[in-house]
N, CA, C and O of each residue as an XYZ file, in Angstrom:
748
protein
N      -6.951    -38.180    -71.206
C      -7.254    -38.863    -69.984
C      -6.339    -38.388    -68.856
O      -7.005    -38.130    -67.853
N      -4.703    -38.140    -68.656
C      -3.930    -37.458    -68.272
C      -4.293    -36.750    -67.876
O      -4.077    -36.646    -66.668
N      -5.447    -35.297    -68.805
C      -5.403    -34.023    -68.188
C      -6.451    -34.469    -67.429
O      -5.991    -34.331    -66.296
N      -7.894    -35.050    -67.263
C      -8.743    -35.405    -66.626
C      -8.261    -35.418    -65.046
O      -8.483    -34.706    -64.067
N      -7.519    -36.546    -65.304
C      -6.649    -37.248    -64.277
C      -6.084    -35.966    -63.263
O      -6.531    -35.619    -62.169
N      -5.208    -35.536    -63.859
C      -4.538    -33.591    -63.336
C      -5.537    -33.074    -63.011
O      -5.561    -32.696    -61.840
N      -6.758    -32.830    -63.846
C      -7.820    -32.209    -63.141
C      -8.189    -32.205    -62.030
O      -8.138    -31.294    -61.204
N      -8.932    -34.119    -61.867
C      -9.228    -33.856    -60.588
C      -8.909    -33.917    -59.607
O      -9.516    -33.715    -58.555
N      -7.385    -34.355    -59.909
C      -6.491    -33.818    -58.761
C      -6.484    -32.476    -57.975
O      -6.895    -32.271    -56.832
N      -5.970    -31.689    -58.779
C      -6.078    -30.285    -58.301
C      -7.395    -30.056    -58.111
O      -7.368    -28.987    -57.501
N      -8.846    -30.440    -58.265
C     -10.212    -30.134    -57.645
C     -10.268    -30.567    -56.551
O     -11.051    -30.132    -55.707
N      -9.041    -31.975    -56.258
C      -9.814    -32.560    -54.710
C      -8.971    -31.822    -53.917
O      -9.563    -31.177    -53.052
N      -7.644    -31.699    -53.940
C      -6.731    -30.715    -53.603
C      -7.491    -29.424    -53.185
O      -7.750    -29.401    -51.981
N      -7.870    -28.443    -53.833
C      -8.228    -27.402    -53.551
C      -9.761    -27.617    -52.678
O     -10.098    -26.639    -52.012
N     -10.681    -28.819    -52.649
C     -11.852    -28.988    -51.835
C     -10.935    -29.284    -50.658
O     -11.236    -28.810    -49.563
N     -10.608    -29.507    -50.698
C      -9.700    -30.539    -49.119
C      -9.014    -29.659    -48.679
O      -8.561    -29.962    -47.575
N      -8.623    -28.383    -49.140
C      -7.753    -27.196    -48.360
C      -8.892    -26.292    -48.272
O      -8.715    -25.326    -47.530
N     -10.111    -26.388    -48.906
C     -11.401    -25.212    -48.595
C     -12.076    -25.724    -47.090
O     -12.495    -24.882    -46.295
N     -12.133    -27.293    -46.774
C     -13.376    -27.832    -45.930
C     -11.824    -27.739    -44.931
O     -12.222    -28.601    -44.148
N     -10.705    -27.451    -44.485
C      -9.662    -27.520    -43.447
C     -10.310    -26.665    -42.365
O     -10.440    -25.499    -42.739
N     -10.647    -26.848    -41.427
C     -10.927    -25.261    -40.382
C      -9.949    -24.694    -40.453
O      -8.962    -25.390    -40.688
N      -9.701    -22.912    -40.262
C      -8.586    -22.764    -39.957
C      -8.071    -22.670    -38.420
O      -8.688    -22.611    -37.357
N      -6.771    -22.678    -38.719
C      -6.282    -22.953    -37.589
C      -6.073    -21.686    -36.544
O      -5.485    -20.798    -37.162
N      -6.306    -21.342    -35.377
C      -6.874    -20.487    -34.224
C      -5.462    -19.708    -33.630
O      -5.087    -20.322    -32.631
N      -4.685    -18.701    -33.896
C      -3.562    -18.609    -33.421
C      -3.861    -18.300    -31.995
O      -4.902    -17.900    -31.473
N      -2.288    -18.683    -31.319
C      -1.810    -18.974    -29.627
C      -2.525    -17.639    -29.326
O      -2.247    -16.696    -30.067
N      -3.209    -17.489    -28.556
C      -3.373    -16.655    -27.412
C      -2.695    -16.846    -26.215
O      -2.725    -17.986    -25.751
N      -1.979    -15.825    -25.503
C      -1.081    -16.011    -24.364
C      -2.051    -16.075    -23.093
O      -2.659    -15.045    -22.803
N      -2.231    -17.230    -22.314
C      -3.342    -17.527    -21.138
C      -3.235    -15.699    -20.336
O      -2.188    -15.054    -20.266
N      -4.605    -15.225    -19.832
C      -4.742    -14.059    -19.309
C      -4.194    -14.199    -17.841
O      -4.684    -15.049    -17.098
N      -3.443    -13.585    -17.529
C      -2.441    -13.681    -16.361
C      -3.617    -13.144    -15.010
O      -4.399    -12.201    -14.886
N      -3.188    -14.401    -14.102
C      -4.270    -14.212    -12.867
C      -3.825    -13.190    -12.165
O      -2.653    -12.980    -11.852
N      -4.997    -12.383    -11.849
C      -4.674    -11.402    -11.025
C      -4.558    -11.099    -10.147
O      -5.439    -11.571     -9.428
N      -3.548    -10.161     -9.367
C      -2.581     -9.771     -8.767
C      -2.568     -8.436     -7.945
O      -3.096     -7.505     -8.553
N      -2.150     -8.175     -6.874
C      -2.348     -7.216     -6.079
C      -1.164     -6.144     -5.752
O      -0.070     -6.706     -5.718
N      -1.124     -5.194     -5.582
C      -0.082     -4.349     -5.042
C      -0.134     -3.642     -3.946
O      -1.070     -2.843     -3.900
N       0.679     -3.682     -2.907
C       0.196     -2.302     -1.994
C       1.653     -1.823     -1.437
O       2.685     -2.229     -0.902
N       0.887     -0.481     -2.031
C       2.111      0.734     -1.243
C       1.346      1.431      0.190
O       0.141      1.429      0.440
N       2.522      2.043      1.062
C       2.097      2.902      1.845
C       2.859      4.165      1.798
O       3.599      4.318      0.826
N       2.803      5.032      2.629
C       3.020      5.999      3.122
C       2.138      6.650      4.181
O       0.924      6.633      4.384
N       3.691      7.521      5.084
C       3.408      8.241      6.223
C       2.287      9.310      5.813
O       2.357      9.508      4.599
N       1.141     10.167      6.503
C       0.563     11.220      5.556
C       0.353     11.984      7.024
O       0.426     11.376      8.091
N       0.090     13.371      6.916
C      -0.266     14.186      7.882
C      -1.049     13.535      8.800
O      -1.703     12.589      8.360
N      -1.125     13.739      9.691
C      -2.405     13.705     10.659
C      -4.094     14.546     10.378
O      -4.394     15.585      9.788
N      -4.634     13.866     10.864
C      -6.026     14.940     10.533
C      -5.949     16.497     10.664
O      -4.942     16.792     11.308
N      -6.586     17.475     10.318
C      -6.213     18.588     11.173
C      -6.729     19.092     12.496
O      -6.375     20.167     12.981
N      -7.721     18.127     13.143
C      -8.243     19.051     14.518
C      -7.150     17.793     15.726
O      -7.282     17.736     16.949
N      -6.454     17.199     15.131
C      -5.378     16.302     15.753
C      -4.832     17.592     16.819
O      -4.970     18.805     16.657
N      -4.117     16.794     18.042
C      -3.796     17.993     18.769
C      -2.458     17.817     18.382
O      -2.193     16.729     17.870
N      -1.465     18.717     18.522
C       0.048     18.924     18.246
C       0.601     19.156     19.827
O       0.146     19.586     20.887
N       1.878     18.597     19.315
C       3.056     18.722     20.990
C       3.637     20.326     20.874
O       4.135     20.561     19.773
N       3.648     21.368     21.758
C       4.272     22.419     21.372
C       5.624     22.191     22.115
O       5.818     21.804     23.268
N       6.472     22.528     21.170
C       7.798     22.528     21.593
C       8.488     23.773     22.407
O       8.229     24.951     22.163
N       9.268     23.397     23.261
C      10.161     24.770     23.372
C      11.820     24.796     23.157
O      12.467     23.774     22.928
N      12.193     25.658     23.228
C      13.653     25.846     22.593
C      14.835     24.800     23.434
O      15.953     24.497     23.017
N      14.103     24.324     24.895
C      14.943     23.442     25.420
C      14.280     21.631     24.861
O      14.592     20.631     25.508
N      13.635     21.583     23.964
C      13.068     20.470     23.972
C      12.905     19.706     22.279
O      12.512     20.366     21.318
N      13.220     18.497     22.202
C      13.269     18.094     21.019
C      12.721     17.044     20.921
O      12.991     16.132     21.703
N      11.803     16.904     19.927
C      10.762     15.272     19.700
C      11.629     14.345     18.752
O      12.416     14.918     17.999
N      11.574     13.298     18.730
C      12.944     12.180     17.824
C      11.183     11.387     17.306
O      10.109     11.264     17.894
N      11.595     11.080     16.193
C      10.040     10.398     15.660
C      10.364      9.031     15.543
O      11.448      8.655     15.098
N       9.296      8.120     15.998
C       9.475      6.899     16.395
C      10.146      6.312     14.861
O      10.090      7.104     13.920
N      10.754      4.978     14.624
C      11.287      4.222     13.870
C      10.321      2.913     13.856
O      10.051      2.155     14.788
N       9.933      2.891     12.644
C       9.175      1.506     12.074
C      10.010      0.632     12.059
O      11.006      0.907     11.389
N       9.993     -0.636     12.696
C      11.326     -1.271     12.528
C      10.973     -2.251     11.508
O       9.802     -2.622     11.420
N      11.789     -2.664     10.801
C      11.728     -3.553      9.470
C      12.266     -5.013      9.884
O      13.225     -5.426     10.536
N      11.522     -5.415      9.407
C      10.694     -5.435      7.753
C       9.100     -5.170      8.377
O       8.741     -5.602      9.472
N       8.536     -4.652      7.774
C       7.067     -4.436      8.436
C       6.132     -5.093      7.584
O       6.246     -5.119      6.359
N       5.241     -5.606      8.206
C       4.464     -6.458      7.507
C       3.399     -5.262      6.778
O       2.836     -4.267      7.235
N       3.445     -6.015      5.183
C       2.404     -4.935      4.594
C       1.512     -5.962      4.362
O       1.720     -7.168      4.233
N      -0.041     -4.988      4.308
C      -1.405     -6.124      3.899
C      -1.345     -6.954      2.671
O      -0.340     -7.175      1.995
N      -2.285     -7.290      2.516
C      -2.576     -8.528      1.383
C      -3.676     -7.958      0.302
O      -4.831     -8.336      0.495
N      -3.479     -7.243     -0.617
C      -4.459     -7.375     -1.405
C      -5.724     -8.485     -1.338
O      -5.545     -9.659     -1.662
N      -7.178     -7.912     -0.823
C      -8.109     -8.898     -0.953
C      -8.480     -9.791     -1.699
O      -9.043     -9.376     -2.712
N      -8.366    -11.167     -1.580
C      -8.492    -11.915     -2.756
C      -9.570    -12.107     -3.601
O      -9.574    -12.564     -4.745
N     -10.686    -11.622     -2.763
C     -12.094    -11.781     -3.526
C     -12.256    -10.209     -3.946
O     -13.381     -9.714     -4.019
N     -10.939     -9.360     -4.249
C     -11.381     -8.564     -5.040
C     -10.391     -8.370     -6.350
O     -10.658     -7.519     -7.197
N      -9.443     -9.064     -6.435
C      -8.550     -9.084     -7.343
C      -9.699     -9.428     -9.072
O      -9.430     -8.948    -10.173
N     -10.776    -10.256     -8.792
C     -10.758    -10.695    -10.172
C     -11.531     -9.664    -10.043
O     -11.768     -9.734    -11.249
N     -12.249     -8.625     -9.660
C     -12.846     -7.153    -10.183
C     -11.803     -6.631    -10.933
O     -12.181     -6.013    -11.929
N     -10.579     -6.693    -10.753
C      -9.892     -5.631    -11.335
C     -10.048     -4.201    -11.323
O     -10.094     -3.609    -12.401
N     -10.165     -3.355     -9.864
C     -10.899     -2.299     -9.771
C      -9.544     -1.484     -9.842
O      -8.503     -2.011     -9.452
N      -9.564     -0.212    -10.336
C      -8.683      1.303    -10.070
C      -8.287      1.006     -8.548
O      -8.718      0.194     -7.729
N      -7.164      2.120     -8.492
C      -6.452      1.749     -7.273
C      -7.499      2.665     -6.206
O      -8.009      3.764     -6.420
N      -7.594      1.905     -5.161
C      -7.973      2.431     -4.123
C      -6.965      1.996     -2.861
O      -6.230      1.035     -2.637
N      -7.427      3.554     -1.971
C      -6.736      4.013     -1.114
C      -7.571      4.099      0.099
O      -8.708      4.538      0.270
N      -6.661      3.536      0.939
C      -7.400      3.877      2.537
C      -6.713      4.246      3.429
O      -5.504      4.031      3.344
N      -7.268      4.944      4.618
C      -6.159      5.657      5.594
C      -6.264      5.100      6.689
O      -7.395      4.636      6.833
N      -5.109      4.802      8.163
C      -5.202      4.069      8.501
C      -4.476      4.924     10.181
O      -3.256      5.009     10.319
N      -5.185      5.313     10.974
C      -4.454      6.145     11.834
C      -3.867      4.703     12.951
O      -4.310      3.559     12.855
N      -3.206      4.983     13.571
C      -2.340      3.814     14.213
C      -1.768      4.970     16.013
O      -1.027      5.953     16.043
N      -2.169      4.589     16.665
C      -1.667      4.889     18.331
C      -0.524      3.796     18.377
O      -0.595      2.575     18.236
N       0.684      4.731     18.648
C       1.680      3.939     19.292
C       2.071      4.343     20.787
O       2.216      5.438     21.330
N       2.156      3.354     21.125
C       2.489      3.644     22.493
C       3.755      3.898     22.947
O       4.555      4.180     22.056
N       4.385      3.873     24.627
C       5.686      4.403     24.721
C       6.760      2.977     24.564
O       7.983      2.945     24.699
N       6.142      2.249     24.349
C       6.996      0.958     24.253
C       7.450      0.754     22.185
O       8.174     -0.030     21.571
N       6.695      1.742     21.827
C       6.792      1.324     20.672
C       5.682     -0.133     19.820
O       5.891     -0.685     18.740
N       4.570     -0.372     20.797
C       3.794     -1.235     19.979
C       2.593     -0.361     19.432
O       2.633      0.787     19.874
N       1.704     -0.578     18.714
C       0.320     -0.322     18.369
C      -0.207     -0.558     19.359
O       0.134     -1.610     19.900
N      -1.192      0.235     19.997
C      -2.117      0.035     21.263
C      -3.388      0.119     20.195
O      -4.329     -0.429     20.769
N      -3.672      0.425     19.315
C      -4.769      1.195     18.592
C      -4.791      1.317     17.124
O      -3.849      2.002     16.723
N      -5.395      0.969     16.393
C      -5.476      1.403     14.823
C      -6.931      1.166     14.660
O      -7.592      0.196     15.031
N      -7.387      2.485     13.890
C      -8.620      2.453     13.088
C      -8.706      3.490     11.777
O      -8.145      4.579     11.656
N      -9.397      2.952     11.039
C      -9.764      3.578      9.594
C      -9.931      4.971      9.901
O     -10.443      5.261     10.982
N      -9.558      5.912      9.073
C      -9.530      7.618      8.671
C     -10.073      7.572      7.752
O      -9.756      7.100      6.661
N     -10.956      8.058      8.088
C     -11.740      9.031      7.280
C     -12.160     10.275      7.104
O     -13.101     10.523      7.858
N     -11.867     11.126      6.452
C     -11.800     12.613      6.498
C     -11.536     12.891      5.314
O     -10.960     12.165      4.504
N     -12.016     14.144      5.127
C     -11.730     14.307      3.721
C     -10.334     14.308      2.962
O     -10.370     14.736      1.808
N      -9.340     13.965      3.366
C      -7.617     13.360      2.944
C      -8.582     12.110      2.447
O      -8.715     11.781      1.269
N      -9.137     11.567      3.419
C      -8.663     10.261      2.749
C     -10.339      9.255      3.121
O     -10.640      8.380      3.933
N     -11.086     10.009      1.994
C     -12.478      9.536      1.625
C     -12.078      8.503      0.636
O     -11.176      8.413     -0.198
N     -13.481      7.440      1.183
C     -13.653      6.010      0.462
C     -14.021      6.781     -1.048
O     -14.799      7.710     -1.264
N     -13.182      6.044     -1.950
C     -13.709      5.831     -3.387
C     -15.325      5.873     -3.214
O     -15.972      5.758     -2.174
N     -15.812      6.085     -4.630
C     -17.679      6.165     -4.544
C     -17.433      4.781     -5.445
O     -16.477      4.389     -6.114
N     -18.793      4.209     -5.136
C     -19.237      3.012     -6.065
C     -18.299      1.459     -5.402
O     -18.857      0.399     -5.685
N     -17.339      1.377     -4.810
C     -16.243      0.617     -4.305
C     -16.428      0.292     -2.814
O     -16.599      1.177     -1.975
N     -16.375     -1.398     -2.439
C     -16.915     -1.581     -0.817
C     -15.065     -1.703     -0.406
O     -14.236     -2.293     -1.097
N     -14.839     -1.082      0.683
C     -13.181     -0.630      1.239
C     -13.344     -1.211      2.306
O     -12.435     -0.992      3.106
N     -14.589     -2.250      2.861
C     -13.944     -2.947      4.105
C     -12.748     -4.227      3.879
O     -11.615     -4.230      4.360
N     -13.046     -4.738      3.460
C     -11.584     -5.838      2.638
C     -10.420     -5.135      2.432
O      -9.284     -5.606      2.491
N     -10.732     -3.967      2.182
C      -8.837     -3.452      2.217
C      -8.417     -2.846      3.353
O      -7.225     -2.668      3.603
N      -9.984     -2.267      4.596
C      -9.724     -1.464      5.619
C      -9.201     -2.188      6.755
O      -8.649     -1.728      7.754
N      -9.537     -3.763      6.362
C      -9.594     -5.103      7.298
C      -7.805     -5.517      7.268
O      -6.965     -5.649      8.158
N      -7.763     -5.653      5.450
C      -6.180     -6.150      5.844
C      -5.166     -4.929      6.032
O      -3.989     -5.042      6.374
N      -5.743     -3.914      5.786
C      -4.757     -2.617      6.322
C      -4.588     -2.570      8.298
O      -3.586     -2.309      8.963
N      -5.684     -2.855      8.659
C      -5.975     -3.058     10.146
C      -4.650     -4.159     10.693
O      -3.669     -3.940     11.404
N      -5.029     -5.126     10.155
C      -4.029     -6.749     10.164
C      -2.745     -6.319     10.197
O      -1.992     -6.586     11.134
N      -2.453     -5.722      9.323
C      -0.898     -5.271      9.073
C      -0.270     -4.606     10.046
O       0.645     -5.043     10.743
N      -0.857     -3.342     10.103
C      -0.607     -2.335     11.115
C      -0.239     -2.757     12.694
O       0.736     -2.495     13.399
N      -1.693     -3.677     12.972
C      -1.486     -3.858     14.533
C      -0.625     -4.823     14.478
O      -0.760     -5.450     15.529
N       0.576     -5.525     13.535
C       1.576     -6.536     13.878
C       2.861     -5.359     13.741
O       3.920     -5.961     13.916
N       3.070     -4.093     13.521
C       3.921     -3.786     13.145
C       4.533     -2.957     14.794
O       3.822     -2.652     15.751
N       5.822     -2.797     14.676
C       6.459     -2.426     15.748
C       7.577     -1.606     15.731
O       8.522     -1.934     15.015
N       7.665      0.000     16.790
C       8.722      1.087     16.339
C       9.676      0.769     17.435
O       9.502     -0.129     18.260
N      10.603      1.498     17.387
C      11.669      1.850     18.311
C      10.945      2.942     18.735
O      10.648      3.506     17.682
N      10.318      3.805     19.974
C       9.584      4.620     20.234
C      10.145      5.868     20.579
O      11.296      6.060     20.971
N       9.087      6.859     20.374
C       9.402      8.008     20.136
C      10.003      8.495     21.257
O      10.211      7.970     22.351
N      10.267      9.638     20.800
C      10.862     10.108     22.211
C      11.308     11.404     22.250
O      11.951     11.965     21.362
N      10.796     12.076     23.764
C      11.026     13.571     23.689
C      12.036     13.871     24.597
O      12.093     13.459     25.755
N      12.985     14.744     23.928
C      13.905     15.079     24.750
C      13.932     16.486     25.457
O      13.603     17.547     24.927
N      14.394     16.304     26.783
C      14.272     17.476     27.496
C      15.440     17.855     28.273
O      15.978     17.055     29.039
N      15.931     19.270     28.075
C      17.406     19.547     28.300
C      16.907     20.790     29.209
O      15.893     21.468     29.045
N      18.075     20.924     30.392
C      17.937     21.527     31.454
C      17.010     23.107     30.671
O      16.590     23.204     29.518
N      16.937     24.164     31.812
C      16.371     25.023     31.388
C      17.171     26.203     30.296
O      16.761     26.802     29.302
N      18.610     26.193     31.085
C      19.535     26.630     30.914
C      19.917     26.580     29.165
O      20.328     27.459     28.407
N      19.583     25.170     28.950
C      20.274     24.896     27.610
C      20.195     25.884     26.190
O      19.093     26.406     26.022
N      21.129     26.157     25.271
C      21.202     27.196     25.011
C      21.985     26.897     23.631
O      22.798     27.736     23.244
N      21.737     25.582     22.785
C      21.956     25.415     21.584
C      20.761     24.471     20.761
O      19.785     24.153     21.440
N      20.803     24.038     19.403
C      20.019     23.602     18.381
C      19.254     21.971     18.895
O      18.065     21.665     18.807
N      20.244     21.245     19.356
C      19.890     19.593     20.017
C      20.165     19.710     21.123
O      21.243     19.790     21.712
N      18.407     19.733     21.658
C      18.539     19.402     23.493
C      18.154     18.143     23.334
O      17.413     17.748     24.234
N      18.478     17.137     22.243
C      19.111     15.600     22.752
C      20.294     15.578     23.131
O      20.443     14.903     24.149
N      21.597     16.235     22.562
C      22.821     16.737     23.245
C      23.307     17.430     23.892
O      24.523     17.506     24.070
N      22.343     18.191     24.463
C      22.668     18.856     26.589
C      23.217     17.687     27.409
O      23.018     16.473     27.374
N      23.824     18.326     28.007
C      24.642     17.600     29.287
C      23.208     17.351     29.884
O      22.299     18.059     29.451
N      22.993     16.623     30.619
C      21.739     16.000     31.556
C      21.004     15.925     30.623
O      20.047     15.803     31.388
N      20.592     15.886     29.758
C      19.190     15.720     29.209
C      18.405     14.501     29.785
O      18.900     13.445     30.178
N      17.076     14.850     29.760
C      15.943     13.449     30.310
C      15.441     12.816     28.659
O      15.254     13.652     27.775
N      15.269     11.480     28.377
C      14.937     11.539     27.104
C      13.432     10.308     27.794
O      13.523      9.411     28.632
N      12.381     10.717     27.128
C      10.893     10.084     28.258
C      10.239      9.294     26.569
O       9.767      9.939     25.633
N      10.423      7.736     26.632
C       9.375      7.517     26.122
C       8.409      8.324     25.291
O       7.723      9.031     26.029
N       8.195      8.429     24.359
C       6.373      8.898     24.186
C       5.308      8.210     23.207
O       5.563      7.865     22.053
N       4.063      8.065     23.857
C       2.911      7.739     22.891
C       2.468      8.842     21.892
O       2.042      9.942     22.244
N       2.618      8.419     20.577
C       1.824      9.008     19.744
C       1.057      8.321     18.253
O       1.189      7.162     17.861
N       0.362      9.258     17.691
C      -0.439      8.760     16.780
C       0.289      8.926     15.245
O       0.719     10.079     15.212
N       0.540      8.362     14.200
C       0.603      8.439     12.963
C      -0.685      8.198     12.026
O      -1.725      7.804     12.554
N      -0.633      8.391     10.890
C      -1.480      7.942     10.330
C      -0.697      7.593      8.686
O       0.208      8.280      8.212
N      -1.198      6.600      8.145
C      -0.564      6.212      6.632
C      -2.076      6.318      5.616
O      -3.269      6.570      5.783
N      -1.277      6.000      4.661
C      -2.608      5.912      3.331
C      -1.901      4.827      3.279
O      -0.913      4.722      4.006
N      -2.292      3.758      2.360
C      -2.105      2.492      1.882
C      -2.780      2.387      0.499
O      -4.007      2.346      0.402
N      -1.984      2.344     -0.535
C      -2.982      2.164     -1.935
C      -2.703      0.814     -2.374
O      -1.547      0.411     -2.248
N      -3.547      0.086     -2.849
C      -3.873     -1.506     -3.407
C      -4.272     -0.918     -4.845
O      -5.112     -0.055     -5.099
N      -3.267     -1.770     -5.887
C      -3.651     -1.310     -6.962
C      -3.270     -2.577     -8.102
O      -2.263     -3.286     -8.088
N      -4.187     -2.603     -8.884
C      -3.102     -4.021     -9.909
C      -3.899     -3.282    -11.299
O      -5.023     -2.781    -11.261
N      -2.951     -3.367    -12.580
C      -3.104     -3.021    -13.948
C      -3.063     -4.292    -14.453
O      -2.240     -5.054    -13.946
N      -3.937     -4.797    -15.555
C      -4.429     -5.753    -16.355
C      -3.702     -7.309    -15.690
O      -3.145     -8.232    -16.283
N      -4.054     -7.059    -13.939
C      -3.079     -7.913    -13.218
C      -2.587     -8.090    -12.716
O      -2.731     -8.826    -11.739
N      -1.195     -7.221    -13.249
C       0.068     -7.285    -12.769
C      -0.240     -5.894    -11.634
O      -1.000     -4.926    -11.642
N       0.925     -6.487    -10.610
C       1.086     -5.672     -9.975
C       1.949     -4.525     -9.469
O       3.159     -4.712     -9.597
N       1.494     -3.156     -8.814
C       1.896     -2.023     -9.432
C       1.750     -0.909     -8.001
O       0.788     -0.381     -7.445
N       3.195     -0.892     -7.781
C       3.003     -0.128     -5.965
C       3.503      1.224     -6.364
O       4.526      1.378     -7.031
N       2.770      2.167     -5.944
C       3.745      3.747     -6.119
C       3.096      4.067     -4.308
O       2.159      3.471     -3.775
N       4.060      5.307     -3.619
C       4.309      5.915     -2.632
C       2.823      6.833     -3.025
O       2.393      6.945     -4.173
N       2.251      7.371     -1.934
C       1.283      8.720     -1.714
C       1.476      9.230     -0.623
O       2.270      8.771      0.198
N       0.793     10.232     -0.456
C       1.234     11.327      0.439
C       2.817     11.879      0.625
O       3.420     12.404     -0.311
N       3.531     11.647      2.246
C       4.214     12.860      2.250
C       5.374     11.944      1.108
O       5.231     10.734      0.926
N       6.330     12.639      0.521
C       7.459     12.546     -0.476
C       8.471     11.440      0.102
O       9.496     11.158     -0.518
């Protein structure tokens, strides 16, 4: 009667650990996603016109002054989770050093991704840009006479304001999320 007893012990035992669900291990919640954006300075187009210099004359390149506001990764595109895309962003500065001007580049440097809509990133690249502000450029001009390497350091030199154009790439990029800025174009 004993072993009976033992028996069906260990039968209800082993039914009662068969009918258990098992139990579902932790999955770590999928981390909401997240945006990155780098920039960089990049050439100008090439039919851009250039300043020709002469041996009495020296261009000083304007200064971005910091902290500069960078865009916002689009929020209604973060849960795509798309490859990084890049947009170019030419910017007119004027002699005061503000943005008079910024619009999207396009040229073959810096063609829209295929399959991918780039107004949401061309929009907050726009946003950014026209809040940002240089110490302005400026060309220096030393008598005619002058006759060494910096005609910013000639005696008399004139140093004039100048308007000019830059242009940046801006890449928006996020990996399984997280976010992930690297530099493009010039070094």
């Amino acid at each position: 009667m004993i072993r009976r007893v033992g028996w069906l012990v260990c039968m209800a035992g082993l039914v009662g650990c068969a009918s258990a669900p098992p139990i579902a291990p932790l999955q770590p919640p999928e981390p909401s996603p997240q945006g990155a954006v780098g920039a960089s300075l990049i050439e100008p187009a090439a039919e851009t016109r250039r300043m020709a210099m002469q041996r009495n004359r020296r261009f000083i390149h304007p200064n971005l002054d910091t902290p500069a506001v960078m865009p916002i990764y689009p929020a209604d595109q973060l849960a795509l989770r798309l490859a990084p895309v890049v947009v170019c962003i030419d910017a007119a500065i004027d002699a005061t050093g503000t943005v008079a001007a910024a619009a999207a580049r396009t040229d073959a440097t810096c063609e829209a991704p295929a399959g991918i809509e780039v107004a949401g990133f061309i929009d907050a690249a726009l946003a950014a840009v026209r809040q940002w502000t240089y110490a302005p450029a400026l060309l220096c001009v030393a008598p005619e006479s002058f006759d060494s390497t910096d005609a910013c350091q000639a005696d008399n030199v004139i140093e004039t304001p100048t308007a000019v154009r830059l242009s940046y790439a801006f890449r928006f990029s996020q990996q399984a999320g997280t976010p992930e800025v690297e530099r493009i174009g010039a070094p």
